[in-house]
C-alpha positions in Angstrom: 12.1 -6.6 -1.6 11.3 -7.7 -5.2 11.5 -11.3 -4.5 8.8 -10.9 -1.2 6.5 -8.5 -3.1 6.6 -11.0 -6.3 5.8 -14.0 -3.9 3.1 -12.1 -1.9 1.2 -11.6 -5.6 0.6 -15.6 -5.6 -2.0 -14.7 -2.5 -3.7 -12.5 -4.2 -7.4 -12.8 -4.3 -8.3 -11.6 -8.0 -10.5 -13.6 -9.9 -12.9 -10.5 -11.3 -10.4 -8.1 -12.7 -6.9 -10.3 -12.8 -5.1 -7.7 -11.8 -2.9 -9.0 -9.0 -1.1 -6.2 -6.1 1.1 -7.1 -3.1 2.2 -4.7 -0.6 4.9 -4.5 2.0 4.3 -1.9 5.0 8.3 -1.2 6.8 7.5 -0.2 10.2 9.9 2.3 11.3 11.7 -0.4 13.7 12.3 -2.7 10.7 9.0 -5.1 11.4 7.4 -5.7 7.9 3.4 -6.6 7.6 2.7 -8.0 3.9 -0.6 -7.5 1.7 -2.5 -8.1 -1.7 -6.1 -6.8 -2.7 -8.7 -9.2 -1.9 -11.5 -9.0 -4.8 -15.0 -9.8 -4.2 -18.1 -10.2 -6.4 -19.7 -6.8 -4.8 -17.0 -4.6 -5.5 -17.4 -2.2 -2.8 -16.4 -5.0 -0.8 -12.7 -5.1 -2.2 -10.0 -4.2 -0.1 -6.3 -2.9 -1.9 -3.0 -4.6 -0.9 -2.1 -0.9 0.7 -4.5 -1.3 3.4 -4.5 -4.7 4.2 -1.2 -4.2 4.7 -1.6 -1.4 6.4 -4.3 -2.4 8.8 -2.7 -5.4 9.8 0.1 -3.3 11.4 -2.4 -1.5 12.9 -4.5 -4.7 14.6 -0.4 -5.6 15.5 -0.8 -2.8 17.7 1.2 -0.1 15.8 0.3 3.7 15.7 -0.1 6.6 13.4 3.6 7.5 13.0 5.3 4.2 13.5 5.1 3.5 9.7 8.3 4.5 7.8 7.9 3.3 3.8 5.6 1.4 1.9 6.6 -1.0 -1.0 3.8 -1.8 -4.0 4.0 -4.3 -6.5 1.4 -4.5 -9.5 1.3 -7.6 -11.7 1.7 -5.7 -14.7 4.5 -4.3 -16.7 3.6 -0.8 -16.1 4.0 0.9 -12.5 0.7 2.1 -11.6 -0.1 4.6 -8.0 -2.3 3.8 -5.4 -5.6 4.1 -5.8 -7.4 7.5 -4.0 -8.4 5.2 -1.2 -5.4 3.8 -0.3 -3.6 7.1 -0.6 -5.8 8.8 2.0 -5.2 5.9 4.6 -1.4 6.0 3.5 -2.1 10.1 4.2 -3.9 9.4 7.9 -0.5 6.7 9.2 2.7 7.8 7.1 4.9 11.0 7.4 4.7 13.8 4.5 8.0 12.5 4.0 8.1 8.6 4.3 8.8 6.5 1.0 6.5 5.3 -0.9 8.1 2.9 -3.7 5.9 1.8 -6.4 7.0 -1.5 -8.7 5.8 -3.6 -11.6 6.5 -7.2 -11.7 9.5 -6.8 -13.6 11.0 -5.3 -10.3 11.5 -1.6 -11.7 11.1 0.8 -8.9 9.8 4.8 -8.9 9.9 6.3 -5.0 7.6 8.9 -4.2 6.9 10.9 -0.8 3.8 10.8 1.1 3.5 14.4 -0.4 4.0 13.7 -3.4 1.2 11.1 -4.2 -0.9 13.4 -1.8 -0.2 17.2 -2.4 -3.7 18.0 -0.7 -4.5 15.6 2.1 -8.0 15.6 3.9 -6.9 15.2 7.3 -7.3 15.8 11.2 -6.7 19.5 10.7 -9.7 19.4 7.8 -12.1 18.2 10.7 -11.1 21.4 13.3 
């Protein structure tokens, strides 16, 4: 997985911060959709590598609950989280208990739970 997440930063689309991010959503019957941010001058306008990962499974045609982990690469030699966006739309498709596995770009690897980067989701029960 570290040589596709590595390859997948070249795409990224970064020329504001510099700060490149790839992503690799593993659907739950082995199909793999592949991200990086996308930058743009209006910065309300970016999109993460999480959920342009994550959306493309969804325009694919998979569901909320088809998604088993999620792999994040950050051009840097720290391992940083997902931003709060990207963790709620990780919250909405992923299990309390899928894998999230978070990387620098030196390959080292820290795995966390759905639950554990979200211990207080705002979800469909929230909206009841």
């Amino acid at each position: 997985m570290k040589e596709k997440l590595l390859n997948e930063l070249n795409n990224s689309y970064s020329p504001y911060s510099k700060f490149r991010v790839s992503a690799i959503v593993v659907m739950k019957d082995g199909k793999e959709f592949v991200g990086t941010n996308v930058e743009n001058a209006s910065y309300g306008a970016c999109i993460c590598a999480e959920r342009v990962a994550i959306t493309s499974a969804i325009a694919d045609g998979y569901k909320k609950g088809d998604f088993d982990k999620l792999y994040v690469m950050v051009d840097s030699d720290k391992i940083s989280s997902c931003c709060f966006m990207c963790r709620q739309v990780i919250t909405e498709f992923y299990d309390k208990d899928s894998e999230i596995i978070l990387s620098n770009n030196k390959g080292d690897f820290k795995t966390y739970t759905v639950s554990e980067l979200c211990p207080v989701p705002f979800n469909e029960e929230d909206l009841k």
